[in-house]
N, C-alpha and C positions, 0 to 999 in steps of 0.2 A: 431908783432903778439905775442899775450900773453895768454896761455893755463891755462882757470880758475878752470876747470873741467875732469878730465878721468873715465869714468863709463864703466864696464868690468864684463862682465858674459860669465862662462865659456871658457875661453880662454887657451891653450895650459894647462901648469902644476896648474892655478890659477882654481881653481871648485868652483863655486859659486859667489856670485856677490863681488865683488868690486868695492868701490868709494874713489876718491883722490879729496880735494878741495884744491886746489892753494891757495883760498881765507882764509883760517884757517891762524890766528896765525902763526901758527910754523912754516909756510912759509914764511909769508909778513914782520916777525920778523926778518929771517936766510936770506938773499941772495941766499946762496950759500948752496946748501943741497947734501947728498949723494944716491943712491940708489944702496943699499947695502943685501946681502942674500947669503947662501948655493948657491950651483951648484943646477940649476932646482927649486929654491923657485918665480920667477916668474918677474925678473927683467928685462928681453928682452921682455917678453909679455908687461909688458908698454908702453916700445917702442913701441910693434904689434901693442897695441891697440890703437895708435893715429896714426901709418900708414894705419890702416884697415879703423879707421871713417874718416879719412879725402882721402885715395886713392883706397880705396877698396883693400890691396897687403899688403907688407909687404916684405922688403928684403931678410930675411931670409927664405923664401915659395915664390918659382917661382908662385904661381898660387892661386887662392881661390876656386878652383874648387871643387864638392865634391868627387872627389878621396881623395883631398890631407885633405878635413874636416872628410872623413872617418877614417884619416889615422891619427889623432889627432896634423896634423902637426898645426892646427889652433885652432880647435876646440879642448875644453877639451873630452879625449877618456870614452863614456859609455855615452855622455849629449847628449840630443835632442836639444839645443835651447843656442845661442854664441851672446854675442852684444859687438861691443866697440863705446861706444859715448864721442865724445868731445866738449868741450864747450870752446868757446875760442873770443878771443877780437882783432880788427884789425880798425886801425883808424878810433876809435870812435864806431865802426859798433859792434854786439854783433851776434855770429854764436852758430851753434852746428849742430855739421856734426856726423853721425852714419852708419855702418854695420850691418847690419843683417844677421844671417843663422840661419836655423832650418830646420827641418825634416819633412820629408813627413808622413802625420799621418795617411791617408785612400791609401785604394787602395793594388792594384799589388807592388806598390814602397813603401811602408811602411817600413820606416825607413832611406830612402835612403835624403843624402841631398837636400834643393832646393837650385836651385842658389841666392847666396847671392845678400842681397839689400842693396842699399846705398841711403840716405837721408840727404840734408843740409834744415837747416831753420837758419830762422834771427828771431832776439829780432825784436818786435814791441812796442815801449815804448807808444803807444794809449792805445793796450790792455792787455797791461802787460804780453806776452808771446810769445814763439818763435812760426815761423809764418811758412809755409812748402815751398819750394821752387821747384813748380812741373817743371817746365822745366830745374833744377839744376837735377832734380831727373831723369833725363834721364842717359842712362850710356854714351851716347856720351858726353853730354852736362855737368855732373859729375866734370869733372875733370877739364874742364875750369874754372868753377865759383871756386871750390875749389882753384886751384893755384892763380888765383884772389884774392880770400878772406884771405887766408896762406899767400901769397906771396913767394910762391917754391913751386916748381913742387916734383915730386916724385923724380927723381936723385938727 
């Protein structure tokens, strides 16, 4: 499995969007790279955010719940609106697996999180783009196709 993409909006200490291309240069050139920063500049959320699109968790946060997105253990504290998308490559096959949360905008619950969604699609090289994979998008159904496609499970 070969991760070509991390795309990351609002997530724990990172406010605002971030994107990493695997496919840049100064990766495909270097092997071997570091990821490196101060205490709290946002080098575990990396990790989050390719445990979050591809398992919906994350090991360091028991739970995606929205207590625990209240509580900014996931979500960045003060944002309405958290994504981590991966794009990634697995024999031959071209994925991009994401998370979604955001906030309740009408109503009595205004403010309050909804439960987060989780989304895989496949490259479709006919129509030159990734393709939704609704019975992946089940949350039962989630995590098989993923471990399938990664090839590891979440432990």
């Amino acid at each position: 499995m070969n991760i070509t993409k991390v795309y990351i909006k609002n997530l724990n200490s990172l406010k605002g969007k971030f994107d990493i291309d695997f496919t840049n240069k100064a990766f495909t050139q270097n092997p071997i790279f570091a990821i490196t920063g101060e205490i709290g500049a946002g080098k575990s959320t990396i990790l989050d955010a390719i445990c979050l699109a591809f398992y919906g968790k994350t090991p360091r946060v028991d739970s995606t719940s929205d207590t625990e997105l209240n509580k900014g253990q996931i979500a960045t504290i003060g944002c309405t609106d958290s994504y981590a998308k991966v794009e990634f490559e697995n024999q031959g096959k071209k994925y991009r697996s994401s998370w979604h949360a955001g906030t309740v905008t009408q109503g009595k619950n205004k403010g309050s999180w909804k439960s987060p969604e989780v989304d895989v699609e496949v490259w479709d090289d006919e129509k030159k783009q990734f393709i939704s994979q609704p019975d992946a998008n089940k949350k039962s159904e989630h995590s098989k196709f993923i471990e399938e496609a990664v090839g590891l499970n979440f432990n």
